[in-house]
N, C-alpha and C positions, 0 to 999 in steps of 0.2 A: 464561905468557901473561898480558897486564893486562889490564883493565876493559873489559868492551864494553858498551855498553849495551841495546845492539843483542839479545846473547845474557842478559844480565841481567834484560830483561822480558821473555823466552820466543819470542824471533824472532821470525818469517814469520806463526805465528797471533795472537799479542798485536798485532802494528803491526798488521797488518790489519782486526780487532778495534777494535782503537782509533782506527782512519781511520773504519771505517763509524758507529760509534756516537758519532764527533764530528759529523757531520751529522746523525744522527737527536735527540740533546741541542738543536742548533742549532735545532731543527723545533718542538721543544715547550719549549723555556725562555723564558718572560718575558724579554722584554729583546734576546732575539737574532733577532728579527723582520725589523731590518734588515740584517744580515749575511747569516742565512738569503734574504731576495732577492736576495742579491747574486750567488746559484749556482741553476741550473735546476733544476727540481722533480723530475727524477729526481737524485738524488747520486750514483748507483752510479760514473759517472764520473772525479767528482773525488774521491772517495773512494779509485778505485783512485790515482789520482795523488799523492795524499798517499801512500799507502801507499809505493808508490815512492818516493816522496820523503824519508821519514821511513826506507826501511830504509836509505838509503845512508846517511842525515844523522845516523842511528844506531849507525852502525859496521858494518851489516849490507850484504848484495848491494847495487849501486850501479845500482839497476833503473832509476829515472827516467833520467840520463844515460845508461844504457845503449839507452833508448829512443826519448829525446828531445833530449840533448845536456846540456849544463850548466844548471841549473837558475836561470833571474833570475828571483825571488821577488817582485822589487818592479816587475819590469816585467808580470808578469801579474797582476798587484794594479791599474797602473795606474789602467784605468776606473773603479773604484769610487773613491767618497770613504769616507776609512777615517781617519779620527779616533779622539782619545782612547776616546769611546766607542764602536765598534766594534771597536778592539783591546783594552778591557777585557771585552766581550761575547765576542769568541774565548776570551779567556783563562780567564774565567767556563765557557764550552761544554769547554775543554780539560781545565779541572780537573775536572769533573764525568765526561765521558765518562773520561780517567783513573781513577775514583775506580770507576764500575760497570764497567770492564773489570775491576776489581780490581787494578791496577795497586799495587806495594806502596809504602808513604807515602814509604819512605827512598828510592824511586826516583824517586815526582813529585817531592820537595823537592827530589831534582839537577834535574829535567827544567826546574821551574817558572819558574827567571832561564832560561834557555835558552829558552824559547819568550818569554816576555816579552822578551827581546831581539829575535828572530824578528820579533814581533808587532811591537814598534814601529820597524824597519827598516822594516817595511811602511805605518805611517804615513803618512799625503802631504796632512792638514789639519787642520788646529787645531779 
């Protein structure tokens, strides 16, 4: 069997782990202020939906589509205006929540272009 990543950061409790504690970073890091309004004040929600989202896009169970259908990332970005600096503020909130999950280093460094890709597909102003 090759490389999952999915199973290389400890499945179902690690994504999970790392969905919720990317919006609680999001809530107290300088700087993420604006992105943090961009989601209602409870996150429990889009939390779970990342979580979904991150296990299929991880090599893991394909929960979001299995729930909601295929996943447009930059059509539910839409409404916000999501600029350089609010896709440098995820990225900032990803690394960090990353880092207190305990996430191991040699597995952010694969993740880090990978979501930085993510991130700025979702782009949509200068």
């Amino acid at each position: 069997m090759g490389f999952n990543m999915y199973e290389e950061l400890g499945g179902e409790e690690v994504i999970r782990k790392l969905s919720t504690q990317l919006y609680q970073v999001m809530g107290e890091r300088e700087g993420a202020e604006t992105i943090r309004a961009m989601h209602k004040e409870d996150t429990g929600e889009v939390a779970d939906k990342l979580f979904m989202f991150l296990s299929g896009w991880l090599g893991g169970p394909p929960l979001f589509t299995e729930k909601f259908g295929s996943p447009c990332l930059t059509h539910q970005h839409e409404p916000f205006a999501i600029g350089p600096a609010e896709r440098d503020a995820w990225l900032e909130c990803m690394d960090q929540a990353m880092s207190e999950v305990g996430i191991e280093e040699r597995l952010q460094e694969m993740l880090r272009p990978a979501f930085a890709n993510m991130a700025e597909m979702l782009r949509n102003t200068d």
